[in-house]
VEXDREN-2710 file (C-alpha; in Angstrom, 1 decimal):
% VEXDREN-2710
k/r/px/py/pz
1/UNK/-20.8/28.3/-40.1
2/UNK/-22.7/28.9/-36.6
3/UNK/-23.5/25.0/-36.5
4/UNK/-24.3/26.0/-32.6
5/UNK/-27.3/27.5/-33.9
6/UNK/-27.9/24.6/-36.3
7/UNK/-31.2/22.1/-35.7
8/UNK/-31.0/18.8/-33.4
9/UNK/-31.5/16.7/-36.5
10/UNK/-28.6/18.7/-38.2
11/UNK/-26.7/18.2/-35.4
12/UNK/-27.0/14.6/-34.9
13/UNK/-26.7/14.2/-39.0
14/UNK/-23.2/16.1/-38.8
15/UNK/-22.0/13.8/-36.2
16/UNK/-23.3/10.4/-38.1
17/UNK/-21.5/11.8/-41.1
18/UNK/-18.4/12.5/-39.1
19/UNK/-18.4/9.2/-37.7
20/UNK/-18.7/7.4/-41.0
21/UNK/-16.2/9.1/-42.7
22/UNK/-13.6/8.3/-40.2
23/UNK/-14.8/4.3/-39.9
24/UNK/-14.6/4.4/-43.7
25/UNK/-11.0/6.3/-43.5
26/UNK/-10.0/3.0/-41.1
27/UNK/-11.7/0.4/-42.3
28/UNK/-11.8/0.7/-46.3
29/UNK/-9.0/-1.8/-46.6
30/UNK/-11.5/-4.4/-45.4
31/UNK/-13.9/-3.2/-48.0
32/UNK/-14.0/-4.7/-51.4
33/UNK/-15.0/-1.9/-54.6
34/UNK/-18.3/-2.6/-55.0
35/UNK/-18.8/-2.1/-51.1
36/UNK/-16.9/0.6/-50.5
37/UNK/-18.5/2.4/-53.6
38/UNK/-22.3/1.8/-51.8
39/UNK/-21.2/3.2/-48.3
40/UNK/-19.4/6.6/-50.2
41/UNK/-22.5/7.2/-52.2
42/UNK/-24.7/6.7/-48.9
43/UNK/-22.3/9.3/-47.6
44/UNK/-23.3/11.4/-50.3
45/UNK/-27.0/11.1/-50.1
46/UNK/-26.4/12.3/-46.1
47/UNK/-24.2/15.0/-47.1
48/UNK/-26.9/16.2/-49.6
49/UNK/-29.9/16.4/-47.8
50/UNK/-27.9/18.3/-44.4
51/UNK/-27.5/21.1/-47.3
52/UNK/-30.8/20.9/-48.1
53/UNK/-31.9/21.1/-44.6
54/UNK/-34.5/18.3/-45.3
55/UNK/-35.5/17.1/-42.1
56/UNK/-36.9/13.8/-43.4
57/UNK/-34.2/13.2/-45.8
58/UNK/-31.5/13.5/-43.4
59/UNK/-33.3/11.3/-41.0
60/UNK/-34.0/8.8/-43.9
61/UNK/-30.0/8.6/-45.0
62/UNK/-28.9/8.5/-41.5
63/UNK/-30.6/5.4/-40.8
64/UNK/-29.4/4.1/-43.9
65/UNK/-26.0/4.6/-43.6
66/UNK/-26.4/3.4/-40.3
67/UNK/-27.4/0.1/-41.8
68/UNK/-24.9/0.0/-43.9
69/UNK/-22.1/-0.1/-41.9
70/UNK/-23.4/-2.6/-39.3
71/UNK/-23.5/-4.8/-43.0
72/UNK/-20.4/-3.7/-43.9
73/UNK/-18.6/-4.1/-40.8
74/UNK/-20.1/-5.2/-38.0
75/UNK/-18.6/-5.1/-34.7
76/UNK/-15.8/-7.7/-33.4
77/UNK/-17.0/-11.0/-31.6
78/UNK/-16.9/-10.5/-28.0
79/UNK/-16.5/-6.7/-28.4
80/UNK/-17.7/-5.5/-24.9
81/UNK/-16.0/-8.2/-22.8
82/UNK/-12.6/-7.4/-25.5
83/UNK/-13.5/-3.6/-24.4
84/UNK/-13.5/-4.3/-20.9
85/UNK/-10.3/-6.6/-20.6
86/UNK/-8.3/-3.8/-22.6
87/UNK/-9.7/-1.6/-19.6
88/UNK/-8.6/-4.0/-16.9
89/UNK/-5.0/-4.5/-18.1
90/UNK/-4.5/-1.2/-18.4
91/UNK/-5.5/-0.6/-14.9
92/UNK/-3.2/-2.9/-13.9
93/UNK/-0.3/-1.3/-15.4
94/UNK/-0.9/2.3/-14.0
95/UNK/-1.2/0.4/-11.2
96/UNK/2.5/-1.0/-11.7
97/UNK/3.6/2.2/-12.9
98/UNK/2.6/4.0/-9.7
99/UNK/3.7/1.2/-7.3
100/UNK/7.0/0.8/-9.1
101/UNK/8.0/4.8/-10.0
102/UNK/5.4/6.7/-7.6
103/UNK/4.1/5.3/-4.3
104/UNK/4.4/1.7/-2.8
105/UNK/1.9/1.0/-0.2
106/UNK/3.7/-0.4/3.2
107/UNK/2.2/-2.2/6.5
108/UNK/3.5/-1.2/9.7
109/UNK/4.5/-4.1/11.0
110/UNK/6.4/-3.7/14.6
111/UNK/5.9/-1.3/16.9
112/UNK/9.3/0.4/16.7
113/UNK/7.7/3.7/15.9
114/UNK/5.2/3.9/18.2
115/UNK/3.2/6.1/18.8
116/UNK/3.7/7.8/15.3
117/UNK/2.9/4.8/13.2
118/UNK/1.4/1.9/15.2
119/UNK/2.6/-1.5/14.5
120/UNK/0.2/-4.6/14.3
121/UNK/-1.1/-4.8/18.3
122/UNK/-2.8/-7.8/19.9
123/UNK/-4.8/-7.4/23.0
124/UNK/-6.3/-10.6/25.1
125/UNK/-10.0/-10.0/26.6
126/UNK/-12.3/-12.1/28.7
127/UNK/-15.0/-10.3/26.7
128/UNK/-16.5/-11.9/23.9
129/UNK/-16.4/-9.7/20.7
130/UNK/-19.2/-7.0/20.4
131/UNK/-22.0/-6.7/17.9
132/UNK/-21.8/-7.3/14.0
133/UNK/-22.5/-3.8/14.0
134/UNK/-19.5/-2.5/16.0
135/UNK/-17.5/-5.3/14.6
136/UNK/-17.3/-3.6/11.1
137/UNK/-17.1/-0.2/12.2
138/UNK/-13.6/-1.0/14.6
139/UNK/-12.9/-2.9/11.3
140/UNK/-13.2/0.1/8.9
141/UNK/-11.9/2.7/11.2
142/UNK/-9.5/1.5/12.9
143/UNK/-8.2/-1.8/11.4
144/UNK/-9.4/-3.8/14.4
145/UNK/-10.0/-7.7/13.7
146/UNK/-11.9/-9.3/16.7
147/UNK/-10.5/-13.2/17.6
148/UNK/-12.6/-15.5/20.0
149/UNK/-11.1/-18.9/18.8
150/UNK/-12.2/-22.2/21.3
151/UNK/-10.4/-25.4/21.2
152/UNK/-13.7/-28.3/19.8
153/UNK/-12.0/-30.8/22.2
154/UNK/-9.0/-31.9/23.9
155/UNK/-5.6/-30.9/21.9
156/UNK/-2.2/-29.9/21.2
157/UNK/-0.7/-27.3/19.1
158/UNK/1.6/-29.2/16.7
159/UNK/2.8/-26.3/14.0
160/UNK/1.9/-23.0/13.3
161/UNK/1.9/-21.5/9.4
162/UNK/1.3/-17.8/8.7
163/UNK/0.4/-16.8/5.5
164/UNK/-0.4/-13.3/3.7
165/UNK/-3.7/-12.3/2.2
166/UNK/-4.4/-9.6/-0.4
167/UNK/-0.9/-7.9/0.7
168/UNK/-2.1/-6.6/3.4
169/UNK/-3.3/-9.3/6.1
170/UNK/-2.3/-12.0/7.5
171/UNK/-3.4/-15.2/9.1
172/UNK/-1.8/-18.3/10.8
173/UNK/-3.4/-21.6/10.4
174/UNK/-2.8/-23.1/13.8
175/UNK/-2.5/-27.0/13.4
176/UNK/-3.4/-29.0/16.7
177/UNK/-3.4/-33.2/17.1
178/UNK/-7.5/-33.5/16.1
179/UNK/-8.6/-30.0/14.4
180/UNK/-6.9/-27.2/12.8
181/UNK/-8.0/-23.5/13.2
182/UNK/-7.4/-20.3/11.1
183/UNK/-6.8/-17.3/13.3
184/UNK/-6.3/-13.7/11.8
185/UNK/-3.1/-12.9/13.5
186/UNK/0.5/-13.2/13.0
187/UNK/2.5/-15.9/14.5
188/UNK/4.4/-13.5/16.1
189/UNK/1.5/-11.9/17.7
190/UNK/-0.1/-15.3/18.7
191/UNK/2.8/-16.1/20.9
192/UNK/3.5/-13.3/22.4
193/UNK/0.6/-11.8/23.7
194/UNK/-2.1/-14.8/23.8
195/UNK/1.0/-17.5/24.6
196/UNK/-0.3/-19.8/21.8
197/UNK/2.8/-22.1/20.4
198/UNK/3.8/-25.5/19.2
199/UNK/3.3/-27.9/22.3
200/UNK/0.7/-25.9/23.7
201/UNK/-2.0/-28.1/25.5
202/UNK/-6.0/-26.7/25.4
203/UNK/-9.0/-28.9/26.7
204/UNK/-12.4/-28.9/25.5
205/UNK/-14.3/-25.3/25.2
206/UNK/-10.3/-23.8/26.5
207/UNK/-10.1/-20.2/24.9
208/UNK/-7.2/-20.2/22.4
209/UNK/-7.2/-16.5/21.2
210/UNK/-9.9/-14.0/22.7
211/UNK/-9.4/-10.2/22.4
212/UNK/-8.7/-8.0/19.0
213/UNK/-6.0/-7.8/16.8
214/UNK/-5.2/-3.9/15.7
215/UNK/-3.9/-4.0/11.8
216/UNK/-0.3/-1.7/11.4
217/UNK/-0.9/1.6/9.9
218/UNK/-1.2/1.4/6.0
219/UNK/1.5/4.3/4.8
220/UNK/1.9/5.2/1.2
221/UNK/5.7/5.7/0.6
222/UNK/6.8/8.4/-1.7
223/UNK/9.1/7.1/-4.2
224/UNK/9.9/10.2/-6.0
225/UNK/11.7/12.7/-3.6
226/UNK/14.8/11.3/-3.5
227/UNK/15.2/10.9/-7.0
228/UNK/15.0/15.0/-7.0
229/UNK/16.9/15.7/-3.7
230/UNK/18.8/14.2/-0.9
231/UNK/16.5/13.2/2.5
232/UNK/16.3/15.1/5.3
233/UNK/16.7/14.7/9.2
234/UNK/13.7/14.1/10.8
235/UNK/11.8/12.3/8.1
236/UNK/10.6/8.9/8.3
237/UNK/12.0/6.6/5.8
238/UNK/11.8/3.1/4.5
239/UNK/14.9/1.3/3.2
240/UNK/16.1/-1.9/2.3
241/UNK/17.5/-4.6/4.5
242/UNK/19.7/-5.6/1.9
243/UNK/23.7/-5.8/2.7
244/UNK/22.8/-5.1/6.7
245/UNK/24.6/-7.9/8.0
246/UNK/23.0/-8.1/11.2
247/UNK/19.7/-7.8/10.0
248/UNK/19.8/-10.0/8.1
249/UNK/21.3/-12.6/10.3
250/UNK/18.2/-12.3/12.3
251/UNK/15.9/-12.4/9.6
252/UNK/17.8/-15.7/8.6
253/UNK/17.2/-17.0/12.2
254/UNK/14.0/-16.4/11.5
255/UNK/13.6/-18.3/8.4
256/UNK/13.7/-15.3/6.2
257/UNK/15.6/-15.5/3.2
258/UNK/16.5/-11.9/1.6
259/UNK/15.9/-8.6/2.6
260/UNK/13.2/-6.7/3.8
261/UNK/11.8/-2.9/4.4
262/UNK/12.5/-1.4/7.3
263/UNK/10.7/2.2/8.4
264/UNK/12.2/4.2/11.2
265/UNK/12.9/7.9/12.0
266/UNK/16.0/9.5/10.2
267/UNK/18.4/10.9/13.2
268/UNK/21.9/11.4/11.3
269/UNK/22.6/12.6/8.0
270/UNK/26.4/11.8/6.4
271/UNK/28.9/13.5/8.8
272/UNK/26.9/13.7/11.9
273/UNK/28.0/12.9/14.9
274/UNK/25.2/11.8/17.2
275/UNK/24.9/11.3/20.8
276/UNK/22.5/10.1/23.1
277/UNK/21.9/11.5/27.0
278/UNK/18.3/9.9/27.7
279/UNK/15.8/11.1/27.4
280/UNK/18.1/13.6/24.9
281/UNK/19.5/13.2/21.4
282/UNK/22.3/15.5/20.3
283/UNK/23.5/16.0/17.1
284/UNK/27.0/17.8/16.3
285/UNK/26.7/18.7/19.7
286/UNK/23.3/20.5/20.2
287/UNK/20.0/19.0/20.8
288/UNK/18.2/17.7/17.9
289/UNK/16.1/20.7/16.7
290/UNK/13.6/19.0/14.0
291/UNK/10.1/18.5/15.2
292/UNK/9.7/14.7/14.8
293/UNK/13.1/14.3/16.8
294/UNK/11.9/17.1/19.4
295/UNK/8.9/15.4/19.5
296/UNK/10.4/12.0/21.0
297/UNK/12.8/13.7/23.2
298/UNK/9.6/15.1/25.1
299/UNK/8.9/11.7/26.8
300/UNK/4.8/13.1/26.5
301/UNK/2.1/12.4/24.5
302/UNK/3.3/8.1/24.6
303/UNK/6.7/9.2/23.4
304/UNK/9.4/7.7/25.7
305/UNK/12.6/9.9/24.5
306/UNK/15.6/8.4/23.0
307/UNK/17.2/5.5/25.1
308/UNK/21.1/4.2/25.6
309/UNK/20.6/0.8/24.8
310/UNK/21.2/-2.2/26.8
311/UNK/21.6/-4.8/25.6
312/UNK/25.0/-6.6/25.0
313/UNK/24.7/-6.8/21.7
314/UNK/24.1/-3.0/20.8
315/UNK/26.9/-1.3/18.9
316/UNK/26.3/2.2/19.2
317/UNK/25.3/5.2/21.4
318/UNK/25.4/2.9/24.3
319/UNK/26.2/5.4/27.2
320/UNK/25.7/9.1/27.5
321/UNK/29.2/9.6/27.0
322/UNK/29.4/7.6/23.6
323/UNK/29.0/9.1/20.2
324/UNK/28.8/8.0/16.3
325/UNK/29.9/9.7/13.3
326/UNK/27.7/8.9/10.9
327/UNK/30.0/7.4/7.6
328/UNK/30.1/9.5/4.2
329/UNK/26.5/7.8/1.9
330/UNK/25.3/6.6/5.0
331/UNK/22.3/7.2/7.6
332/UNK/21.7/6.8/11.1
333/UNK/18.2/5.0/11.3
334/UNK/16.3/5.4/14.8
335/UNK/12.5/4.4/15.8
336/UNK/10.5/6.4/17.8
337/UNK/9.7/3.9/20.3
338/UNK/13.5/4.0/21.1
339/UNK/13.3/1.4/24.3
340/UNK/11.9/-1.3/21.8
341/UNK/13.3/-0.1/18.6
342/UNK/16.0/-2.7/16.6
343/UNK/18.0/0.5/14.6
344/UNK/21.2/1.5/13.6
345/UNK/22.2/1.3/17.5
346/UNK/22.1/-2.5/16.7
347/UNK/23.2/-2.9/13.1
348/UNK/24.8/0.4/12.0
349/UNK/23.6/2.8/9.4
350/UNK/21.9/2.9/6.3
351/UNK/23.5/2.7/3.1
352/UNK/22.5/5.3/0.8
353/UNK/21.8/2.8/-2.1
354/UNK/19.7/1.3/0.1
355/UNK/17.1/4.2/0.5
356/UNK/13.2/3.3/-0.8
357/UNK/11.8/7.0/0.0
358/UNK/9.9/8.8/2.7
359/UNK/6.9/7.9/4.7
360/UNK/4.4/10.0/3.0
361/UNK/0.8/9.2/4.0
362/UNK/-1.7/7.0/6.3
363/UNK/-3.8/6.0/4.1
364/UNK/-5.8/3.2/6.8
365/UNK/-7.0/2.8/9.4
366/UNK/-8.5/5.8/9.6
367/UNK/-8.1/6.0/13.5
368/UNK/-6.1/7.4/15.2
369/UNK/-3.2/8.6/12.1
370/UNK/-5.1/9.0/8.9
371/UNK/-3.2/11.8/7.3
372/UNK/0.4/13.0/6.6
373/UNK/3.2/11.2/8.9
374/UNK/5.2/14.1/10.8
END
């Protein structure tokens, strides 16, 4: 009754009983009469001598229905790698489950919403890169990738092809005339800041990329909220591309076929009409009062407050005079680095349909944002 109390050798009897009565309770299909008439009398001989309390006997019977089994029914072929590939398929689908229904990891990949979320950032140096040492660490902590790419002899850039890695990296093989060279930056980012392109001319020992590369901030994207409620203004949010003509125009120009993810700042909410006095944003006709929109409008801290755009090709909110009524399912999408920001100023709002969920979480680098996104 108090089998607390009971003897190890009690104990461990009791649970080698247990066990075999439940392996025979699965297993005695696969048994033929005679067999499964020897492992219920070994049973018995256990089950005897644990209400004897005879040490030796339940010992004895123990091991011999141990025996027996392992005759009986020996394990599967293969059974520990079987074990372990049941263990890794599962993984992968609570993975799935989680990606698909839960959070989605996203990269940061512009700087649109700088200095919230930074955006992948390339910086040219004279200086060689530091130490292995240091290396890893600005790796680890802040997502820092350090480039110091020489040209073997005298060449030309002939193409450029960027490819992902692991989801989360990328790297652009750059092919020249006599040599090729794999650099761990985006195409984008090799032309822009360290002027490498097609037709580009190096000589011998010429630097082609020197400096550091600065990964986009790694946010987890909660998938779940606005399955339960409706989003709110302020929030970062991540939505599809899909159906945004003008976006995806671009993206076409860019040899990008389909849509894409977008994150930016949410400034309007159906019905709102929104205006935009630099460095001010107004909505409904008073300033905007939630803290990541306050936050911008403060022109401190690298915030630059919300701009007029001016560009020909912006549609909206581009004097302080002009305003936008956000459309019934629809919202108004702004970045946070509002000089450099492509948003709804450009390509109108946001379907509701078209909504992913909210930024939620930095997950990496862990400099400078690691933590919840305000």
């Amino acid at each position: 009754m108090f089998s607390i109390f009971a003897p190890a050798y009690i104990k461990e009897g009791e649970l080698v009983l247990k066990n075999a009565r439940k392996l025979l309770h699965y297993k005695k299909d696969l048994l033929s009469d005679d067999s499964r008439a020897d492992f219920e009398a070994a049973i018995g001989r256990l089950e005897a001598a644990i209400k004897e309390r005879n040490r030796a006997g339940v010992e004895e019977a123990a091991q011999q229905l141990d025996k027996q089994w392992s005759r009986y029914l020996p394990p599967a072929k293969d059974a520990g790698w079987r074990e372990n590939c049941e263990v890794f398929l599962v993984a992968i689908v609570v993975a799935i489950g989680v990606r698909t229904y839960f959070l989605q990891p996203f990269t940061i990949p512009t700087g649109s919403m700088q200095p919230t979320l930074n955006g992948i950032i390339g910086t040219p140096s004279n200086d060689p890169p530091p130490s292995l040492p240091v290396e890893v660490y600005d790796f680890v902590m802040r997502g820092r990738n350090y480039l110091n790419v020489t040209c073997k002899s005298d060449d030309v850039v002939m193409g450029m092809t960027e490819r992902k890695l692991l989801f989360f990296f990328t790297e652009t093989d750059v092919e020249c005339e006599h040599s090729s060279y794999t650099i761990w930056a985006p195409v984008d980012t090799l032309e822009h800041t360290f002027n490498v392109h097609p037709g580009s001319v190096y000589h011998a020992g010429d630097v082609i990329a020197r400096g550091y590369i600065d990964a986009g901030d790694h946010v987890f994207v909660d998938k779940v909220s606005y399955n339960l409620h409706l989003p709110t203004r302020g929030e970062v949010f991540v939505f599809s591309t899909r159906g945004i003509t003008r976006i995806e125009e671009q993206l076409n120009r860019q040899g990008i076929e389909g849509s894409e993810f977008y994150i930016k700042r949410l400034a309007g909410l159906p019905g709102d009409t929104l205006r935009v006095a630099s460095p001010l944003l107004y909505v409904n006709g008073q300033l905007a009062q939630e803290f990541g929109l306050r936050r911008v409008m403060s022109a401190t801290d690298g915030y630059g407050g919300y701009s007029n755009p001016s560009y020909p090709d912006a549609w909206h909110l581009t004097t302080p005079d002009a305003t936008f009524t956000v459309p019934e399912n629809h919202y108004f999408a702004m970045g946070d680095n509002s000089f450099n920001s492509f948003d709804s100023r450009y390509w109108g709002p946001v379907p509701q349909e078209n909504l992913m969920g909210r930024g939620l979480f930095v997950y990496w680098p862990f400099l400078p944002h690691w933590g919840f996104v305000r």
